[in-house]
Phi, psi and omega in degrees: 000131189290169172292343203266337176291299145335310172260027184234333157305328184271347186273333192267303169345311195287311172315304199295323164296336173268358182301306186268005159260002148260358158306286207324290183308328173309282165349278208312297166331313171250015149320275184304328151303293178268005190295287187327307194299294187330306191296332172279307181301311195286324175276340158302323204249027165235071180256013172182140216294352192272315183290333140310352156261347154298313186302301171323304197279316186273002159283312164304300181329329191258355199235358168043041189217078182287349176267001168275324180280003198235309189276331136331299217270333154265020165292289206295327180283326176319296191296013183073031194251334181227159184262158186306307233289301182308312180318319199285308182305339188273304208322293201292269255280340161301303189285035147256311180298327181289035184239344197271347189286284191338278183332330181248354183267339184232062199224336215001085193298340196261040155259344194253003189309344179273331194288305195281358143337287190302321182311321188274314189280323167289352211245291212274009174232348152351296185260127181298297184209188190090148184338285176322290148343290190289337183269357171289305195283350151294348173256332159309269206316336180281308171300325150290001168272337191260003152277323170320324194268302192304330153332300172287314180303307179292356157243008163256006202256345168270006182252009188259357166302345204293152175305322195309286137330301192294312164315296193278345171284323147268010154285321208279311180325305209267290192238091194316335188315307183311309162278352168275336160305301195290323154320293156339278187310326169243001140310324161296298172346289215256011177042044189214102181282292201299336166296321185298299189320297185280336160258356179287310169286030160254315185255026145277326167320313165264018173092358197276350150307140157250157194286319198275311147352273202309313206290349200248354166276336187250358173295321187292275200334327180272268187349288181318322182313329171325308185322322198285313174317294201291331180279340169281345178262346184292124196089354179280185180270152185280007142258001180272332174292347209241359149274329175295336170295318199288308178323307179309296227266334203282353195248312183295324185270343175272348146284349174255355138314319188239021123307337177281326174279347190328329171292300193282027152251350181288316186286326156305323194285302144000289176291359211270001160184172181269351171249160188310287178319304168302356181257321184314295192300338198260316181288312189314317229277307160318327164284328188266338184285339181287296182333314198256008166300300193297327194260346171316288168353294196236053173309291170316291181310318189295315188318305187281006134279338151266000173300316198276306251266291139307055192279194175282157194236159159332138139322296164298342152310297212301300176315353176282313197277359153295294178296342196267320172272334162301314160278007154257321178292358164279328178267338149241000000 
């Protein structure tokens, strides 16, 4: 490995940790503003599925985190406070609200990462506690995750020159499957859709992307995202596992829907503005949104497919499988 390769590994490396440790600090801020308020609304409003999918899309929207709301919403089911039915209707309205970073990354907010930096550290060292605290550090952590972005966009879009590159990228063009594996794969990795996200529409910005591309990374990118769900469900009671599976099946089947269409969601995306990044964000926000429309739709049949899918196990199975997720959530 050349030396130069070498630092462009340590450089994207670098990025990709401030990205998510400023994903964290954000998360938290804005945890502590809305976390309560969600659990109380999730426990208000799901007494019907449209409003329990609202609840989902404007709590990812605001905390820009669907794997802190899907792993609330399989807590709340372990503990018997919400029904399978409400989880599932909150889940899809998360992968509709996690459409809003895209939506706001390809604006490029991240030339302004120095201001809320600063912006974020007066307000949050201002203050002791309180409202005013917590939005300094949601605005810190949002400047340091869009330095974190901007790190990587700046040492990989010079790397799309490379033979390799360009070759998987016009594969990935040609054959969505290819990007979406590698979106799925590497979100699991880095447990983060929105790190995947924000950087797939940044190195659209630069031309280094195809639309057929971009759209097949972040459909792999809802998938990969799964993992977090599915590790928060290890060891639970069998409706809270049987929500963390529906997030899973619920991502698959809405990626094995728009494949046969993938051209007429390109063409749409196409039609709907003119630079590359507003059509990507604009084809996800379409895609997650036709998805949880469909499942709204057919809530009841998906829910009993995953009740038969997902039965109840041994007392003693579980308990094994208690001790067992418990020591992988310790290591994530």
């Amino acid at each position: 490995m050349e030396a130069g390769e070498l630092m462009v590994i340590i450089y994207v490396f670098l990025g990709l940790m401030l990205f998510l440790g400023g994903l964290k600090i954000m998360s938290a801020g804005l945890a502590e503003l809305g976390g309560s308020s969600f659990a109380q609304a999730v426990r208000h409003w799901t007494g019907q599925r449209g409003s329990a999918f609202l609840v989902g899309v404007f709590f990812t929207a605001f905390t820009q985190s669907s794997s802190l709301a899907t792993v609330i919403v399989v807590g709340m089911v372990d503990a018997r406070i919400i029904s399978l039915g409400a989880a599932i209707a909150v889940i899809a309205g998360a992968n509709v609200g996690t459409t809003v970073t895209g939506q706001l990354i390809s604006f490029r907010l991240y030339d302004y990462a120095p201001l809320l930096v600063a912006a974020g550290t007066i307000f949050f060292l201002s203050s002791r506690k309180g409202g005013r605290r917590e939005a300094g550090r949601a605005l810190l952590g949002l400047g340091i995750l869009l330095s974190g972005l901007n790190t990587m966009h700046s040492f990989l879009v010079p790397q799309a020159e490379k033979a390799w590159v360009k070759e998987f990228l016009e594969m990935a063009a040609i054959n969505p499957s290819v990007a979406i594996f590698a979106g799925a794969a590497v979100t699991a990795i880095v447990q983060s859709s929105s790190a995947v996200m924000a950087l797939t529409i940044a190195l659209a910005q630069e031309g280094v992307l195809s639309l057929a591309a971009g759209v097949g990374i972040l459909v792999g990118a809802d998938v990969g995202t799964c993992v977090t769900s599915l590790l928060a469900g290890l060891g639970t009671g069998v409706n809270a596992r049987r929500a963390a599976v529906a997030h899973l099946v619920f991502n698959l089947l809405s990626m094995a829907i728009v494949l046969p269409v993938f051209q007429l969601l390109l063409t749409v995306a196409a039609a709907s503005a003119e630079i590359m990044p507003r059509q990507l964000a604009n084809a996800h926000t379409i895609y997650n949104l036709s998805g949880a429309v469909m499942l709204l739709i057919f809530l009841s049949p998906f829910q009993l497919c995953i009740e038969r899918l997902i039965m109840p196990e041994n007392t003693v199975k579980r308990r094994i499988l208690g001790k067992f997720g418990e020591i992988i959530k310790k290591w994530f």
